[in-house]
DSSP file (Angstrom, degrees, kcal/mol; ACC not computed):
  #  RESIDUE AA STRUCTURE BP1 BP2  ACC     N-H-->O    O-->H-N    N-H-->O    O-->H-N    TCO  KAPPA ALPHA  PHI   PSI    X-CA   Y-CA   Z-CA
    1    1 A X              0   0    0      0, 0.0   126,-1.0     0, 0.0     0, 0.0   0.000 360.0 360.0 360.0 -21.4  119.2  136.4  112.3
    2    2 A X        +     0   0    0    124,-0.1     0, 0.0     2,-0.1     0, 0.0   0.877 360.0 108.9 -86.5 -27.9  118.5  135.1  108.6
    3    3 A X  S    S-     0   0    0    123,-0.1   124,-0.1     1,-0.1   148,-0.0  -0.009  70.6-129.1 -40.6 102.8  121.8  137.0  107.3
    4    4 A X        +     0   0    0    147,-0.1     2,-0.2   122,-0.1   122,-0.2  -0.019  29.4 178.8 -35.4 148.2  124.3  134.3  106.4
    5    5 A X  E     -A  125   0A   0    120,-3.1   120,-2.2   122,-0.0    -1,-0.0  -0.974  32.6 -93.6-156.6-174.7  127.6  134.4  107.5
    6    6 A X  E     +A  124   0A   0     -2,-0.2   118,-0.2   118,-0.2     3,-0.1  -0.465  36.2 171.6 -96.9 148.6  131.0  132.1  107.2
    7    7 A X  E     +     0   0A   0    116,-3.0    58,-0.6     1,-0.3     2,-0.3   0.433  62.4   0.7-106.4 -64.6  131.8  129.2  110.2
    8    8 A X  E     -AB 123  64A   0    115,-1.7   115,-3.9    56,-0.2     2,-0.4  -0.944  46.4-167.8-133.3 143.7  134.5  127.4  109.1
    9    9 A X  E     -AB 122  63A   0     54,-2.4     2,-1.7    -2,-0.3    54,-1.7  -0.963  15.0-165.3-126.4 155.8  137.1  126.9  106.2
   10   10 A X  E     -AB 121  62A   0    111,-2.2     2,-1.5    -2,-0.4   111,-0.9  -0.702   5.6-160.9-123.4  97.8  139.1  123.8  106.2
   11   11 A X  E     -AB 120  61A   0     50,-1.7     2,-0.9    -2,-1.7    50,-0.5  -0.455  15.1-178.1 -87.9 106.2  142.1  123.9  103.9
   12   12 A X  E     -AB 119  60A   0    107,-2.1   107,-0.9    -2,-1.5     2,-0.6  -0.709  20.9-164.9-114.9 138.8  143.6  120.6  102.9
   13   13 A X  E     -AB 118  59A   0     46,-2.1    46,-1.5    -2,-0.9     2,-0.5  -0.872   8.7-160.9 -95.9 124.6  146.6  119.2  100.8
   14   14 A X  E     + B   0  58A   0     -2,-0.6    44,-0.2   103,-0.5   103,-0.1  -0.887  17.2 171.4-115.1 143.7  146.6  115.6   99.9
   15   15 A X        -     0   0    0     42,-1.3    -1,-0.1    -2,-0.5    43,-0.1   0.486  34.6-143.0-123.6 -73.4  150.1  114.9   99.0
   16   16 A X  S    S+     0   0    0     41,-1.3     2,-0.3     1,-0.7    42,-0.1   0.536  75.6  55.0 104.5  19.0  149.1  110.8   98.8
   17   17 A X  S    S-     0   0    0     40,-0.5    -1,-0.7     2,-0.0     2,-0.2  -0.929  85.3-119.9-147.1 177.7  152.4  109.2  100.3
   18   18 A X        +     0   0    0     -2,-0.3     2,-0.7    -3,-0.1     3,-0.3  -0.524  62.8  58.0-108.6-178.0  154.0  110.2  103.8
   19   19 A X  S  > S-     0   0    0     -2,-0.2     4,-1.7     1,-0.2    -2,-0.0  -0.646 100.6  -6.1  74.1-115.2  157.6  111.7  104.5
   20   20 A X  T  4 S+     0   0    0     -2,-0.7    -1,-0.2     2,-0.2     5,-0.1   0.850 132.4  46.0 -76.7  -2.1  159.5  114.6  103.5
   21   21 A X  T >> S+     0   0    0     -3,-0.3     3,-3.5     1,-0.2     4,-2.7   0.832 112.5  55.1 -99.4 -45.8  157.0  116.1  100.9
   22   22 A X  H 3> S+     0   0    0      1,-0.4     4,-1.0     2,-0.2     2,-0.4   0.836 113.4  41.0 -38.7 -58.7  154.0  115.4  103.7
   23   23 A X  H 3< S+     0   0    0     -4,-1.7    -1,-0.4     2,-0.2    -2,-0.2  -0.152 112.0  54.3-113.4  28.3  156.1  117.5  106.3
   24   24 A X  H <> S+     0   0    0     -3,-3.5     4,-1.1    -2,-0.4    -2,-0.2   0.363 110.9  49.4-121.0 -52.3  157.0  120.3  103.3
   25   25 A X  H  X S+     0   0    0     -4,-2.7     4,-2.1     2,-0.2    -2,-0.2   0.755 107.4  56.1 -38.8 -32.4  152.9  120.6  102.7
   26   26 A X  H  X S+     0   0    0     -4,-1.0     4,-0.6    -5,-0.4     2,-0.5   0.915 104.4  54.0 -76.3 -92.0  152.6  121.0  106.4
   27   27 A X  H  > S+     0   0    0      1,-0.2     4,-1.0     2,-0.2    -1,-0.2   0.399 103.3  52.9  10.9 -55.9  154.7  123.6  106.1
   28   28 A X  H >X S+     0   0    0     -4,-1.1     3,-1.2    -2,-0.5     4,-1.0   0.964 107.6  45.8 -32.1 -98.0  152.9  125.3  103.7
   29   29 A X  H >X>S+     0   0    0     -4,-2.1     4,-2.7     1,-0.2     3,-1.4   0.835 107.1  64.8 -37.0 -52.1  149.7  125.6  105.2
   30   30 A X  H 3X5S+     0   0    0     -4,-0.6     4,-2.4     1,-0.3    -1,-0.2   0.842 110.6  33.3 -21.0 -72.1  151.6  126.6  108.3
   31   31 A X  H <<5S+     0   0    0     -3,-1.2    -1,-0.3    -4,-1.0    -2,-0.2   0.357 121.1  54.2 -93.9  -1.6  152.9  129.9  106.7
   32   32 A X  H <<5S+     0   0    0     -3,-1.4    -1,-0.2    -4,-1.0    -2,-0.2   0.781 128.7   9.5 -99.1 -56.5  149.6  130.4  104.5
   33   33 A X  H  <5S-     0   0    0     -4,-2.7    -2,-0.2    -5,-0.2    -3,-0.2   0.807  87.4-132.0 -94.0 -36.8  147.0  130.2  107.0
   34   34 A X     << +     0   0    0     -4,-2.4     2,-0.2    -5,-0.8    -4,-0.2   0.504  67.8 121.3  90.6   1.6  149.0  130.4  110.4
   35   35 A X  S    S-     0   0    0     -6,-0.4    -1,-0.3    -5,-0.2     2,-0.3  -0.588  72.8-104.1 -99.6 151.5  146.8  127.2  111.8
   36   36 A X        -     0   0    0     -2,-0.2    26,-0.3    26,-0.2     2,-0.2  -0.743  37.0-130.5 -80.5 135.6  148.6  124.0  112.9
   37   37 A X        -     0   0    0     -2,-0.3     2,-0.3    24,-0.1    24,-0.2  -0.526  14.9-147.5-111.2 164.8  148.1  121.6  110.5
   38   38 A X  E     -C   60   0A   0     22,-1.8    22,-0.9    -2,-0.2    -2,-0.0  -0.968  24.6-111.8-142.0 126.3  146.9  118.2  111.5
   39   39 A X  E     -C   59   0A   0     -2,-0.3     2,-0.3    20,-0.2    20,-0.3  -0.147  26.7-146.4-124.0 115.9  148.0  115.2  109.6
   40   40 A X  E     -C   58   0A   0     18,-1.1    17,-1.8    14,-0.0    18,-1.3  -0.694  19.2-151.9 -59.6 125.5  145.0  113.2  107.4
   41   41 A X  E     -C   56   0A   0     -2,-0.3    15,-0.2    15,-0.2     2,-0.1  -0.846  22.0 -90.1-116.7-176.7  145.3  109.3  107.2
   42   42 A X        -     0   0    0     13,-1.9    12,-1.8    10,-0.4     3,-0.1  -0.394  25.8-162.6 -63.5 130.9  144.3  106.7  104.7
   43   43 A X  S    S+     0   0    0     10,-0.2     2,-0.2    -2,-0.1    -1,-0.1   0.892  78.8  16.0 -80.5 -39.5  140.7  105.1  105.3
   44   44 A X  S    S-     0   0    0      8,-0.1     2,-0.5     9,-0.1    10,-0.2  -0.634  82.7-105.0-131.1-167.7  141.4  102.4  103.2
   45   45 A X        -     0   0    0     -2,-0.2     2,-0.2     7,-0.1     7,-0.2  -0.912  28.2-177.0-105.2 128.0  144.7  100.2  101.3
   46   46 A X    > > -     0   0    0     -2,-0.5     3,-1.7     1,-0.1     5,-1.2  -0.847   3.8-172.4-114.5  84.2  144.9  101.0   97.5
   47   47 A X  G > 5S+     0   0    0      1,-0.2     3,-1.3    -2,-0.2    -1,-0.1   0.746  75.0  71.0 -26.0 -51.3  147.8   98.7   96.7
   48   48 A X  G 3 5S+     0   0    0      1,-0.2    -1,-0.2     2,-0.1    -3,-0.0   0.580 106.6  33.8 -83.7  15.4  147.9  100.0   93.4
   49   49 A X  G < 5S-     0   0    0     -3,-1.7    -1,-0.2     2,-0.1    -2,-0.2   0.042 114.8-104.6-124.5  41.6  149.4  103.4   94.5
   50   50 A X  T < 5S+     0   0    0     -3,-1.3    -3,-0.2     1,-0.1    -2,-0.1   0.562  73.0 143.0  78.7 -15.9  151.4  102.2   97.5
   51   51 A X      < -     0   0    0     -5,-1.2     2,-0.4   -35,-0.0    -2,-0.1   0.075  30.2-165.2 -78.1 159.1  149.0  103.5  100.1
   52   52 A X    >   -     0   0    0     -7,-0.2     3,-0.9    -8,-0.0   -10,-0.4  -0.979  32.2 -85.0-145.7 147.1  148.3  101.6  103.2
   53   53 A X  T 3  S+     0   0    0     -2,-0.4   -10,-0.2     1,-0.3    -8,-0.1  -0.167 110.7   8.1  -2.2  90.2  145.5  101.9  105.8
   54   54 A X  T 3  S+     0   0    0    -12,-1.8     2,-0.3     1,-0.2    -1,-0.3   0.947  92.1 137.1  84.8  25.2  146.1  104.4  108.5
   55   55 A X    <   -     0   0    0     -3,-0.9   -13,-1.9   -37,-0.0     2,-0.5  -0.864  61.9-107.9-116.9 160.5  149.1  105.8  106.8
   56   56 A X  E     + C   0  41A   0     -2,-0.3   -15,-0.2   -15,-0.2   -37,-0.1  -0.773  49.3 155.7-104.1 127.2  149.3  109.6  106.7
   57   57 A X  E     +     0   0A   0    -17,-1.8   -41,-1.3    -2,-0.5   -42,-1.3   0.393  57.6   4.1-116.1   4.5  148.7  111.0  103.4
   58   58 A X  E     -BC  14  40A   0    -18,-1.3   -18,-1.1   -44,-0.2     2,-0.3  -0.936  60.1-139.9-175.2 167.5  147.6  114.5  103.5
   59   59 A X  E     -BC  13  39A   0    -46,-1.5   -46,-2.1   -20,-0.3     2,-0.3  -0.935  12.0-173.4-153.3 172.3  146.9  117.5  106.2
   60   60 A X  E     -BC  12  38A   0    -22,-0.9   -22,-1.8    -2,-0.3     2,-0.3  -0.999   9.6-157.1-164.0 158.2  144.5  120.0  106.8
   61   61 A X  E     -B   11   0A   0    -50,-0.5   -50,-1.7    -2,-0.3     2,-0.4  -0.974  12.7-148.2-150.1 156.3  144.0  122.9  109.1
   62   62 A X  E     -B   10   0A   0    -26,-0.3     2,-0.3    -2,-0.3   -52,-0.2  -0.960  12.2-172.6-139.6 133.0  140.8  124.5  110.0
   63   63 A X  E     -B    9   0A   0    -54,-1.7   -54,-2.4    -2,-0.4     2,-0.2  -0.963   1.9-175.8-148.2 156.1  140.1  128.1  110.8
   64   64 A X  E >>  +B    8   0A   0     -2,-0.3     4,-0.8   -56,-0.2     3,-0.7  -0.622  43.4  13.8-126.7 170.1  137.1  130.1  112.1
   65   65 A X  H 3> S-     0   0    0    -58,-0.6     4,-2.6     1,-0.3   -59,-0.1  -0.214 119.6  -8.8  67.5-117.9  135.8  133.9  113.0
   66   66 A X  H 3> S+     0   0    0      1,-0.2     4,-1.8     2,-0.2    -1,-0.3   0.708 133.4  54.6 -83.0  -1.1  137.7  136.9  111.8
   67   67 A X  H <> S+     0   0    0     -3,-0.7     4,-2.0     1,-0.2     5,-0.4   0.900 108.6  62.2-104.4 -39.4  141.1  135.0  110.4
   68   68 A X  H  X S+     0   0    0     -4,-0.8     4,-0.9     2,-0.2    -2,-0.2   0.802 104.8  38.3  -0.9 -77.7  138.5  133.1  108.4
   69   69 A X  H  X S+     0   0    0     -4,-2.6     4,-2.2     2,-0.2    -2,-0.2   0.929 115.5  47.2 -50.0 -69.6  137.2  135.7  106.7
   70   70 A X  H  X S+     0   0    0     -4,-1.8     4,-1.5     2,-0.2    -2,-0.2   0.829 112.5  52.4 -57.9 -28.3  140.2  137.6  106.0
   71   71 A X  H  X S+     0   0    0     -4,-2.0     4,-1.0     1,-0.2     5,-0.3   0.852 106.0  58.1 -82.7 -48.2  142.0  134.1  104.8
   72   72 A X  H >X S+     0   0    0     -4,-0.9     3,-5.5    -5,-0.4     4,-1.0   0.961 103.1  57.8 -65.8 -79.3  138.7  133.7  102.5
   73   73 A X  H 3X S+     0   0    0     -4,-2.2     4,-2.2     1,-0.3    -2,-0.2   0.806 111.1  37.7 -29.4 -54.6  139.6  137.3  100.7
   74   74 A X  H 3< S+     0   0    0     -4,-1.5    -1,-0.3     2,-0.2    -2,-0.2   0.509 110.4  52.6-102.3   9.3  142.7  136.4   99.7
   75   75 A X  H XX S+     0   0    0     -3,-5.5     3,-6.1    -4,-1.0     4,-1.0   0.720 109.2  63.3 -85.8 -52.4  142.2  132.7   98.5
   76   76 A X  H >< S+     0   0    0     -4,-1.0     3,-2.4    -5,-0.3    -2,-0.2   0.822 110.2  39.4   0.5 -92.3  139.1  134.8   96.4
   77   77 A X  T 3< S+     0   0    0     -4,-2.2     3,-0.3     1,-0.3    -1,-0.3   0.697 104.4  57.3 -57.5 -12.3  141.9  136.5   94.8
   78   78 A X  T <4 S+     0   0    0     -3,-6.1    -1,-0.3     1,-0.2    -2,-0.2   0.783 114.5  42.5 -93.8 -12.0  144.0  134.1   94.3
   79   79 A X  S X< S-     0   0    0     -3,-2.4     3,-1.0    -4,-1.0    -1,-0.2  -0.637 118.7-116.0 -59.4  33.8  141.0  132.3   92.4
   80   80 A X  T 3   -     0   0    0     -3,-0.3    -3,-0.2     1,-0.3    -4,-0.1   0.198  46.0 -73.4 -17.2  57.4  140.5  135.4   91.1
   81   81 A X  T 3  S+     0   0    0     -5,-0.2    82,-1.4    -6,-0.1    -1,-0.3   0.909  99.2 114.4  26.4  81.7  137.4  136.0   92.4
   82   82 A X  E <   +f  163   0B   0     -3,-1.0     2,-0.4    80,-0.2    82,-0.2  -0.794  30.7 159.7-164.7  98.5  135.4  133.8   90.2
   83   83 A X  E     -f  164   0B   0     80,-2.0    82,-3.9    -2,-0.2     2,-0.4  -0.896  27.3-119.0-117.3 158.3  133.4  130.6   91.4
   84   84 A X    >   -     0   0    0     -2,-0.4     3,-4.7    80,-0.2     4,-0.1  -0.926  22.5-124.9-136.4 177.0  130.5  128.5   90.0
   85   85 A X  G >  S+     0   0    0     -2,-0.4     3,-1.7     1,-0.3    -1,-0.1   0.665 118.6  70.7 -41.5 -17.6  126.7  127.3   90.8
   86   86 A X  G 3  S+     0   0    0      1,-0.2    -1,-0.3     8,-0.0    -3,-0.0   0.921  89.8  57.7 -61.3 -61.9  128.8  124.2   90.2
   87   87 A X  G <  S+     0   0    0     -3,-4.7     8,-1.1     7,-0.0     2,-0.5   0.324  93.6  75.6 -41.1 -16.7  130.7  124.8   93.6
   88   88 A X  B <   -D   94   0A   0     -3,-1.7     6,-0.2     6,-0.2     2,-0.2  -0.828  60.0-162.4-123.1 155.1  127.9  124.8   95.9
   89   89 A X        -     0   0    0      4,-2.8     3,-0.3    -2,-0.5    -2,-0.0  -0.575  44.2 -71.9-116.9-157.1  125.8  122.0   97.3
   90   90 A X  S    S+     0   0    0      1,-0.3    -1,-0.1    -2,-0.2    59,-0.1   0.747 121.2  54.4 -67.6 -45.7  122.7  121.6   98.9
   91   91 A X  S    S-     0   0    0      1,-0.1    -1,-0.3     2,-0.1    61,-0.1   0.997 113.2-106.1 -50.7 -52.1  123.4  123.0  102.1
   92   92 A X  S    S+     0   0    0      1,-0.7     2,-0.2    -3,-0.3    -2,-0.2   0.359  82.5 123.2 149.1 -23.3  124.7  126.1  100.8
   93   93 A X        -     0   0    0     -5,-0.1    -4,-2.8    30,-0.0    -1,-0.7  -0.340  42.7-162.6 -93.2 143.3  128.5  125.3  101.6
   94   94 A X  E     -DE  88 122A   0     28,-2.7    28,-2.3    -6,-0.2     2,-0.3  -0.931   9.3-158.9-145.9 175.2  130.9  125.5   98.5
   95   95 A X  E     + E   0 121A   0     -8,-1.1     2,-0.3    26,-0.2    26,-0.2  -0.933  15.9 174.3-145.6 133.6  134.5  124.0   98.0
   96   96 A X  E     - E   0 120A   0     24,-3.1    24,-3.8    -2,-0.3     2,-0.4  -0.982  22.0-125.5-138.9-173.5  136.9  125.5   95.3
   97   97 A X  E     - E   0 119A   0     -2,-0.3     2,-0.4    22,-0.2    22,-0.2  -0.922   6.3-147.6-124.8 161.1  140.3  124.7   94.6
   98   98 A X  E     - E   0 118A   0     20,-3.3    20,-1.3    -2,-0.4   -19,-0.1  -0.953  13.7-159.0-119.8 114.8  144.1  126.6   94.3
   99   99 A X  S    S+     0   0    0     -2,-0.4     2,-0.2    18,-0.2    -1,-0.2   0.931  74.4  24.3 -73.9 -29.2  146.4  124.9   91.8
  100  100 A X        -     0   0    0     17,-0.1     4,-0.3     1,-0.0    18,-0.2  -0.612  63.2-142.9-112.6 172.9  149.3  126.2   93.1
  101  101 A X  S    S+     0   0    0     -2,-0.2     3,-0.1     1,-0.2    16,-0.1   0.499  99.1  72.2-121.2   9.7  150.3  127.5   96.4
  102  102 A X  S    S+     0   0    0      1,-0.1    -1,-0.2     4,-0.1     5,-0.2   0.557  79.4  82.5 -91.9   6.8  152.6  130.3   94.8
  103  103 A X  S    S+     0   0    0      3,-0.1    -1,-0.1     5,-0.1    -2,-0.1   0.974  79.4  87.8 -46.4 -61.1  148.9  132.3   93.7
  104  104 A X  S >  S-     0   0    0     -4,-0.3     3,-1.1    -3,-0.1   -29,-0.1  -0.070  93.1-101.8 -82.0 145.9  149.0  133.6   97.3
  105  105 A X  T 3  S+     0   0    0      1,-0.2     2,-1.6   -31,-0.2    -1,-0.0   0.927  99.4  17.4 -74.7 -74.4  150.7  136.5   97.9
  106  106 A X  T 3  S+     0   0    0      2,-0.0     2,-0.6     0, 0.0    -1,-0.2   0.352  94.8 114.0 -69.4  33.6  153.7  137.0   99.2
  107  107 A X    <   -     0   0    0     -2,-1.6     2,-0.3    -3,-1.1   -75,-0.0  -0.928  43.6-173.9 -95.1 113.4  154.7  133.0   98.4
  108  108 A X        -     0   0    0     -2,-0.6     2,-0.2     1,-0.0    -5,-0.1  -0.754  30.7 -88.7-127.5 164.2  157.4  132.8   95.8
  109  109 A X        -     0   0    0     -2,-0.3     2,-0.2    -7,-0.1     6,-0.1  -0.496  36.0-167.4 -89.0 137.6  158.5  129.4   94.4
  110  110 A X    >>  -     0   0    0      4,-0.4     3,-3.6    -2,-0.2     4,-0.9  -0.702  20.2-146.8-147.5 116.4  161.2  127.1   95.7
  111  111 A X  T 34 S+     0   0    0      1,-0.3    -1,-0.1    -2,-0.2     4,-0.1   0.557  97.0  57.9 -48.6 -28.0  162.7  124.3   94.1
  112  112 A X  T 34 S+     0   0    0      1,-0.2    -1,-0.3     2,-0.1    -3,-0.0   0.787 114.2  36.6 -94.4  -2.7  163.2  122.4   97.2
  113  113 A X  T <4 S-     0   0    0     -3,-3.6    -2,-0.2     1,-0.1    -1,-0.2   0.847  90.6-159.4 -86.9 -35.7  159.7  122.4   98.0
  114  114 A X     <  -     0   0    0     -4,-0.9    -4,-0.4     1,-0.1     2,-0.4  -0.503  33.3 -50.7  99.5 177.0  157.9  122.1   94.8
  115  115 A X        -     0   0    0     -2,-0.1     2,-0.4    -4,-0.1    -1,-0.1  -0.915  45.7-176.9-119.3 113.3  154.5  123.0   94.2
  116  116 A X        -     0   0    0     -2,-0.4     2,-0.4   -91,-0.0  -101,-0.1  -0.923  10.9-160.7 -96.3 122.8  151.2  122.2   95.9
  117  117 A X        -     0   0    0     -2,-0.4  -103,-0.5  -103,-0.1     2,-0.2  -0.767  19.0-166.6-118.2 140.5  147.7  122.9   95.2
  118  118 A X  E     -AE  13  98A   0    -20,-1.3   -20,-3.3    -2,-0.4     2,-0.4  -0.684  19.9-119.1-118.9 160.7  145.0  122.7   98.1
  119  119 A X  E     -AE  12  97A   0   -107,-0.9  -107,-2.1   -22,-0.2     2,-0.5  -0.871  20.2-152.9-129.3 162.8  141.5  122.6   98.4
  120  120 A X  E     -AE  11  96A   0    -24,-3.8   -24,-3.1    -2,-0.4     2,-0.3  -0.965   7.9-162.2-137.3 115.0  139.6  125.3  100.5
  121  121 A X  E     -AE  10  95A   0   -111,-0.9  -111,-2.2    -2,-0.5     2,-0.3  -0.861   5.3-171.4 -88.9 138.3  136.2  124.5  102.1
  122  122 A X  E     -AE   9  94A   0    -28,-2.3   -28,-2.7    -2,-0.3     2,-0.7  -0.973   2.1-170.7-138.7 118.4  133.9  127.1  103.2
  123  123 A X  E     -A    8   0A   0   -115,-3.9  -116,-3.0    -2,-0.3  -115,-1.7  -0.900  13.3-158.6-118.0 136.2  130.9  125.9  105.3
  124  124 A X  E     +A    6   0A   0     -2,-0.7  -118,-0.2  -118,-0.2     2,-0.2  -0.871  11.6 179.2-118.4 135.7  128.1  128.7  105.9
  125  125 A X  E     -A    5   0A   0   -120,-2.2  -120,-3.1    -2,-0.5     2,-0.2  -0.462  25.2-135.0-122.5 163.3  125.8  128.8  108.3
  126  126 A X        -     0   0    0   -122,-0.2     3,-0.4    -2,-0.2     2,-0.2  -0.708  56.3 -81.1-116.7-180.0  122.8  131.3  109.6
  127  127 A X  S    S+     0   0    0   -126,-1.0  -122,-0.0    -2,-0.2     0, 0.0  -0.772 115.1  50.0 -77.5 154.3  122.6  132.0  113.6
  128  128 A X        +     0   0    0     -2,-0.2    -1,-0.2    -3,-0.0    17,-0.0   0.668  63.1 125.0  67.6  43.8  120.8  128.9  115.2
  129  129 A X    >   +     0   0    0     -3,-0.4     3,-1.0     1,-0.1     4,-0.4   0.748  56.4  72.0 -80.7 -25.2  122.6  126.5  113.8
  130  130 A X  G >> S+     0   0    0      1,-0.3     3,-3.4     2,-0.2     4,-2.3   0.906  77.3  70.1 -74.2 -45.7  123.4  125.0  117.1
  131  131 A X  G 34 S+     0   0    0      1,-0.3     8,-4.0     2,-0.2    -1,-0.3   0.708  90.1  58.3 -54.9  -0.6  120.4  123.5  118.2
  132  132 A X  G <4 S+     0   0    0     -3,-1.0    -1,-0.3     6,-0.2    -2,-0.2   0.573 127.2  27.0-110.2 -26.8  120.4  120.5  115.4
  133  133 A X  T <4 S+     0   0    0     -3,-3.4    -2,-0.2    -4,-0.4    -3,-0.1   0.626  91.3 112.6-126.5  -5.2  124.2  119.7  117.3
  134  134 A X  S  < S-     0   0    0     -4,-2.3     4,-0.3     5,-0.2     3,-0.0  -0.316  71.4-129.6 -49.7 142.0  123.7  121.2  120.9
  135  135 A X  S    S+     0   0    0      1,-0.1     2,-0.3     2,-0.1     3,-0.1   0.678  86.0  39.7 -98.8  -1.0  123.7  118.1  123.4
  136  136 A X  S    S+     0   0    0      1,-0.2    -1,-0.1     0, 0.0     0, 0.0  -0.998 123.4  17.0-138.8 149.4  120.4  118.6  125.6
  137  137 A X  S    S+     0   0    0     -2,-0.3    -1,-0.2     1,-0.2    -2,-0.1   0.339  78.1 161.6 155.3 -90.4  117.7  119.7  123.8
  138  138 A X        +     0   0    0     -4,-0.3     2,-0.3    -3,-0.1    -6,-0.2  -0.116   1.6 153.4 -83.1 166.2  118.3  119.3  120.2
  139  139 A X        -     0   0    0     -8,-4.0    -5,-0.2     0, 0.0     2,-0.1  -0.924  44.1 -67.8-162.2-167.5  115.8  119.3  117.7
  140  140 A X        -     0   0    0     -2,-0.3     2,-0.1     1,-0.1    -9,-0.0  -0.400  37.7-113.2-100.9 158.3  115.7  120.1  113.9
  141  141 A X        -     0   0    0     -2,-0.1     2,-0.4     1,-0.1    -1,-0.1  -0.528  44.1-107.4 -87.3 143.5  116.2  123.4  111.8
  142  142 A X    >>  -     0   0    0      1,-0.2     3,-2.7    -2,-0.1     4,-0.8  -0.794  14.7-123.1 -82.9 141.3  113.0  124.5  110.0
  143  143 A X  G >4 S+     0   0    0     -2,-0.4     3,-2.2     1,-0.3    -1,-0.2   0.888 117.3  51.4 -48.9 -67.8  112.9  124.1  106.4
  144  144 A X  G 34 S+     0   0    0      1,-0.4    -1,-0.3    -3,-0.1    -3,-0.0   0.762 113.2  46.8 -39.6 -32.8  112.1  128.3  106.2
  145  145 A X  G <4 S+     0   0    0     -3,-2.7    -1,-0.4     2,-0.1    -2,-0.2   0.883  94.7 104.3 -87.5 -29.8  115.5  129.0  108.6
  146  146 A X  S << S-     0   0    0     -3,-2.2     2,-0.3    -4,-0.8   -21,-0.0  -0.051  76.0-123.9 -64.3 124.6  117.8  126.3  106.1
  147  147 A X        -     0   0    0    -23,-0.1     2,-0.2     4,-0.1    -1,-0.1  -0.684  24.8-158.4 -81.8 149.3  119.9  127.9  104.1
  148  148 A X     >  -     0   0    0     -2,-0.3     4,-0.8   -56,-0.1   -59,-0.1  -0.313  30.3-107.7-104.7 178.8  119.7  127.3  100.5
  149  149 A X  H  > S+     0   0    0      2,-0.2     4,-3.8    -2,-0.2     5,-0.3   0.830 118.3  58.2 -36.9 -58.0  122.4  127.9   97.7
  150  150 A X  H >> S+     0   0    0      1,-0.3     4,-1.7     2,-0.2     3,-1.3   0.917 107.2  45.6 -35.1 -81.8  120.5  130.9   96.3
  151  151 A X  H 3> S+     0   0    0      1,-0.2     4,-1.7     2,-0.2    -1,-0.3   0.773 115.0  54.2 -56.0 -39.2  120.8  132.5   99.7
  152  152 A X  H 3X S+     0   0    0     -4,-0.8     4,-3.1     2,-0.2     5,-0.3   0.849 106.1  47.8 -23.8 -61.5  124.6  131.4   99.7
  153  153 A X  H <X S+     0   0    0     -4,-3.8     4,-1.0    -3,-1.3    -2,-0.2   0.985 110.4  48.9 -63.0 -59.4  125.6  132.8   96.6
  154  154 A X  H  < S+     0   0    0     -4,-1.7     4,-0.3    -5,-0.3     5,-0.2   0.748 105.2  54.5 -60.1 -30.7  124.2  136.1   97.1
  155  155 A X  H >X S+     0   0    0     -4,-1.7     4,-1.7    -5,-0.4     3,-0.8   0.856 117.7  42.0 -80.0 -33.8  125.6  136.7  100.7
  156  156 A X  H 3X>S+     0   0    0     -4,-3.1     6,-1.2     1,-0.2     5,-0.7   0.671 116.1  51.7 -78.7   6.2  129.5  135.9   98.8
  157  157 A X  H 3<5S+     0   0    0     -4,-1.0    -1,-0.2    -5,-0.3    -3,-0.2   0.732 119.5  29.8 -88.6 -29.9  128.4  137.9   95.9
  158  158 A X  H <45S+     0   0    0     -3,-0.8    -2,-0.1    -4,-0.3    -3,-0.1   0.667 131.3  40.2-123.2 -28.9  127.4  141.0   98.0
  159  159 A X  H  <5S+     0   0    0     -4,-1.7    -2,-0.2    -5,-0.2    -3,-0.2   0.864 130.0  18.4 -90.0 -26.0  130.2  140.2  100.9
  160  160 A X  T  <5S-     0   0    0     -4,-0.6    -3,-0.2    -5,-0.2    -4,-0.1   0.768  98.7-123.5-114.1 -52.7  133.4  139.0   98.9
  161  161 A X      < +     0   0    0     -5,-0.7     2,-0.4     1,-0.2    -4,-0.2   0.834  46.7 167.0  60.4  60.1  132.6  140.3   95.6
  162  162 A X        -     0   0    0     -6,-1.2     2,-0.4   -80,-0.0    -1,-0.2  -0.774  36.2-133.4 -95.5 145.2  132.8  137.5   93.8
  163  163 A X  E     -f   82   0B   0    -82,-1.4   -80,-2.0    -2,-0.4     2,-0.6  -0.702  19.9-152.6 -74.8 135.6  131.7  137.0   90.3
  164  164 A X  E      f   83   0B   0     -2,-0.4   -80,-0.2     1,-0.2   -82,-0.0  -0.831 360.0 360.0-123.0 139.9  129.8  133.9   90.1
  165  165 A X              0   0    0    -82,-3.9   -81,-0.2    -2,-0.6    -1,-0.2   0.476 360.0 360.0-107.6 360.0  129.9  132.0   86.3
C-alpha cells in the first residue's frame, strides 16, 4: 500500500495564438499519445503579445493506467533518461520538458508543421489517495502515508531507470 505508483500524465503544448498552428499541435499530441487533445484558453489579456481572454492558446491531453506508463518510457528516452531533484516538488510529482516533438520515435520532421516542444506532467500517488477528494467522508492523508520526493525519486529510479542528476 506504501509502494508509489503513476496516476496521471498531462502532456501540454502552448503554441500562444489560435488557428492553424493550434490545430497542427493538436495534431501532434493526437499521433504521440493517442488521447484527444482538449483546447487550453487564456486566463487573462496580455496585450503586448496579442492574447485575449478566453482565447484558445494551447492544448493538452491527459492519460492514466497502463498507456501512462508505457507513454512515460518513451518520453524517458526521449529525455534521455535523465531528470533532476530540480523537477520535483513537494508532493512528490515532477514535470520535465521535450524540446522538440521529432525526439519521439517514429516522428520525423515536416516543414509544414514545424516544430513543437511540450511539457509532460507526471503526478504520483500512493493507494488511499482518494479519501482527501472522495465526496462523503473525506478527511485528510496522514503526514506518515504522504509521499515525499525522496520516496518519488526512488520508485522512478528503481521503475523507469532513470538517472537522476
Amino acid at each position: 500500500m506504501l509502494t508509489p505508483r503513476i496516476d496521471k500524465i498531462t502532456v501540454h503544448i502552448s503554441v500562444g495564438e489560435s488557428g492553424e498552428r493550434l490545430k497542427r499541435a493538436e495534431e501532434i499530441i493526437e499521433t504521440i499519445t493517442g488521447g484527444k487533445p482538449v483546447r487550453t484558453k487564456a486566463k487573462k489579456t496580455l496585450p503586448g503579445f496579442s492574447i485575449k481572454k478566453g482565447e484558445p492558446i494551447g492544448c493538452k491531453t491527459t492519460l492514466r493506467g497502463k498507456t501512462a506508463e508505457t507513454f512515460l518510457h518513451t518520453c524517458l528516452s526521449a529525455a534521455e533518461n535523465e531528470l533532476t531533484t530540480d523537477q520535483f516538488d513537494v508532493n512528490g510529482n515532477f514535470a520535465f520538458g521535450i524540446e522538440e516533438h521529432t525526439d519521439f520515435p517514429d516522428m520525423k520532421y515536416d516543414p509544414k508543421i514545424g516544430i513543437f516542444g511540450m511539457d509532460i506532467l507526471v503526478a504520483v500517488k500512493r493507494s488511499g489517495y482518494r479519501v482527501k477528494r472522495r465526496r462523503v467522508l473525506r478527511s485528510t492523508i496522514s503526514a506518515r502515508h504522504k509521499l515525499k520526493p525522496d520516496d518519488s525519486i526512488s520508485y522512478i529510479k528503481e521503475s523507469f531507470n532513470v538517472e537522476i542528476i
